[in-house]
C-alpha positions in Angstrom: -1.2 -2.4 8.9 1.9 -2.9 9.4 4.6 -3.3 6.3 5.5 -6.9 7.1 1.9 -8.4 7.5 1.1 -6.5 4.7 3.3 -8.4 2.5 2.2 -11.5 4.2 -1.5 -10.4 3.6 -0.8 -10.2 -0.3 1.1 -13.5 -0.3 -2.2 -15.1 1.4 -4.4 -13.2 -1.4 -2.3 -14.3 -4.2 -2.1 -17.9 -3.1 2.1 -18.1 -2.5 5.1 -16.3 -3.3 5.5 -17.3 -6.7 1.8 -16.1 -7.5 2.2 -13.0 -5.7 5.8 -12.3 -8.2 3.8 -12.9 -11.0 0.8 -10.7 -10.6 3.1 -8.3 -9.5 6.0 -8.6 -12.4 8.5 -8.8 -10.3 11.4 -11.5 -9.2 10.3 -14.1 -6.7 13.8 -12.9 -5.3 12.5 -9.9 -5.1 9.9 -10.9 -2.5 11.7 -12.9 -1.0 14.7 -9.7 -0.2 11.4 -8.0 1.1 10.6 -10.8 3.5 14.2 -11.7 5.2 14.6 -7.5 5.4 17.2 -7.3 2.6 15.5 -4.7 1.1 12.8 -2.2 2.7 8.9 -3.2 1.7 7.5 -0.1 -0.1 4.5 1.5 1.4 2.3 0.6 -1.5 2.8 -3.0 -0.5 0.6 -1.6 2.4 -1.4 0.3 0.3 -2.4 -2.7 -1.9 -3.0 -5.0 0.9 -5.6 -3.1 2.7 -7.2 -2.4 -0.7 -7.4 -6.2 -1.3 -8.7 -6.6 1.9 -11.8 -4.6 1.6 -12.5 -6.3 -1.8 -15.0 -9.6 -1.4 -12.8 -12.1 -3.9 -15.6 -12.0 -6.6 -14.4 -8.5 -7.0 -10.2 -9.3 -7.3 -9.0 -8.8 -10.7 -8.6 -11.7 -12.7 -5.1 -12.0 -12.3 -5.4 -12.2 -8.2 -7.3 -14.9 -8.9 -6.1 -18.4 -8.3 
């Protein structure tokens, strides 16, 4: 996966960007450096999105959940 849709992936999981900033703990400005290539997207980004991916939603932490 590549970093890019992997950050997209999470945004889907978490609902939008402001959701995914929260569970997170990080800006929403933050994300948003990540997405217009301001800043590289660390490789757990991909790490986390694959994981999430594999998980069935009744499984998600209760944060992840909308």
């Amino acid at each position: 996966m590549k970093t890019s849709q992997a950050l997209d992936t999470l945004v889907q999981v978490a609902g939008n960007q402001r959701k995914l900033a929260e569970v997170l703990d990080i800006s929403e400005e933050h994300i948003s450096r990540w997405r217009n290539g301001k800043k590289p997207i660390p490789t757990w980004v991909v790490a986390l999105a694959e994981a999430m991916e594999l998980l069935p939603p009744q499984q998600w932490p209760q944060r992840w959940r909308c």
